[in-house]
C-alpha positions in Angstrom: -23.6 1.2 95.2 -22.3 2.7 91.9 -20.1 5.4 91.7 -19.6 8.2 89.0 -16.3 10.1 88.6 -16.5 13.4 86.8 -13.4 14.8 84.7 -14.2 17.8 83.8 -11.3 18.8 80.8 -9.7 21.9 79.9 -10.9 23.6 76.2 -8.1 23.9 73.6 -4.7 22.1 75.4 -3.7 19.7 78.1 -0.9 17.5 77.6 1.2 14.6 79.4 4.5 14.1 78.7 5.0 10.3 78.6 8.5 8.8 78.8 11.0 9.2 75.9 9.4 12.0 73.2 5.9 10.7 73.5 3.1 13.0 74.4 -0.6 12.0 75.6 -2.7 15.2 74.7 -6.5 16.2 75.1 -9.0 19.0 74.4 -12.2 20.2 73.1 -12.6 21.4 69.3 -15.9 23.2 68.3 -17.7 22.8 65.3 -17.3 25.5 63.5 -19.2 26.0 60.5 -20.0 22.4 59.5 -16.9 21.4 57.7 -16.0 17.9 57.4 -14.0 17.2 58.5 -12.9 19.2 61.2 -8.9 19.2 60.8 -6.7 19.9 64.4 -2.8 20.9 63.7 -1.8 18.7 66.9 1.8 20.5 66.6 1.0 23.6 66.8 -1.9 22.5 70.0 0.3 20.1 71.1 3.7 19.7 70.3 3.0 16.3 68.2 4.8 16.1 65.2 3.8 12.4 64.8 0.2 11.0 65.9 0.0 7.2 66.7 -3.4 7.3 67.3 -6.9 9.2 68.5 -10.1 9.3 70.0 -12.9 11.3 69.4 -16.6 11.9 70.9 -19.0 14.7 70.6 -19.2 16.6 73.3 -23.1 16.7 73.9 -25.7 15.5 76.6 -28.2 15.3 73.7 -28.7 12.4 71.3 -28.0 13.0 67.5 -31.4 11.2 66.1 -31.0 12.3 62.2 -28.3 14.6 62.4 -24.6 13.7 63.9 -24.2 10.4 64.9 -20.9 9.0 65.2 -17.4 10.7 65.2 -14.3 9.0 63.8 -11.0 10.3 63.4 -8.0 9.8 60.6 -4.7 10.9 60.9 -1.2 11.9 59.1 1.7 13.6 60.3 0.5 16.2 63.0 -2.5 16.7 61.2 -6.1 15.0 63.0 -9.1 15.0 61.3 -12.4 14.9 62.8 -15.2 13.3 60.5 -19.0 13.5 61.6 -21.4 11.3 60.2 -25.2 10.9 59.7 -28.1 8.9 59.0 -29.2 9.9 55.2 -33.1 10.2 56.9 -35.3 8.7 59.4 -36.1 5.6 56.9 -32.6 4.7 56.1 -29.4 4.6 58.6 -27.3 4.9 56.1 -24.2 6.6 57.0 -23.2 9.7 55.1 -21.3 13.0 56.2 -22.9 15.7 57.9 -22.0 18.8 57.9 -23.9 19.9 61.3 -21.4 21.9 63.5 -21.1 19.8 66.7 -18.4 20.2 69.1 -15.4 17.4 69.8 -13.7 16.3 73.0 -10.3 14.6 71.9 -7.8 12.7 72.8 -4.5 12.2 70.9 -1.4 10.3 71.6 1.9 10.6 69.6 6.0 11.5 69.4 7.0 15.1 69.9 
């Protein structure tokens, strides 16, 4: 028999102090207007003055179909960027940036 676990996270900041000056962060980020991408000051959230790396999801129970798709995430300095993108229609996947708001669950890892 399968089991599920559910982690239900915290909006805005939860962080882990990992040994040393490294810091294991998560939270959720909405939308907002549509801007792409969606750009998280993880020092001022976090205390991360140096991101090593990131995850990123949309936080919906609903599947994108023509609108947002998939999530990635770039990163310098503190600064994390969220970029959404989108098939150009229903006849041709495509990817191109969408500027639907959707909201992010996060998680980001980095030196304090």
């Amino acid at each position: 028999m399968a089991e599920t676990a559910r982690l239900t996270l915290p909006a805005l900041e939860v962080k882990h102090q990992l040994p040393g000056s490294e810091i294991l962060a998560w939270g959720e980020q909405a939308g907002g207007t549509g801007a792409n991408p969606v750009v998280i000051d993880c020092k001022a959230l976090h205390g991360i003055t140096t991101i090593k790396g990131a995850i990123a999801g949309y936080n919906s129970a609903t599947a994108g179909g023509v609108t947002n798709t998939h999530v990635t995430t770039t990163h310098s300095g503190s600064t994390l960027n969220l970029h959404r993108w989108k098939p150009t229609s229903s006849s041709d996947t495509t990817l191109v940036a969408s500027t639907t708001a959707e909201n992010f669950s996060y998680i980001v890892w980095g030196v304090a």
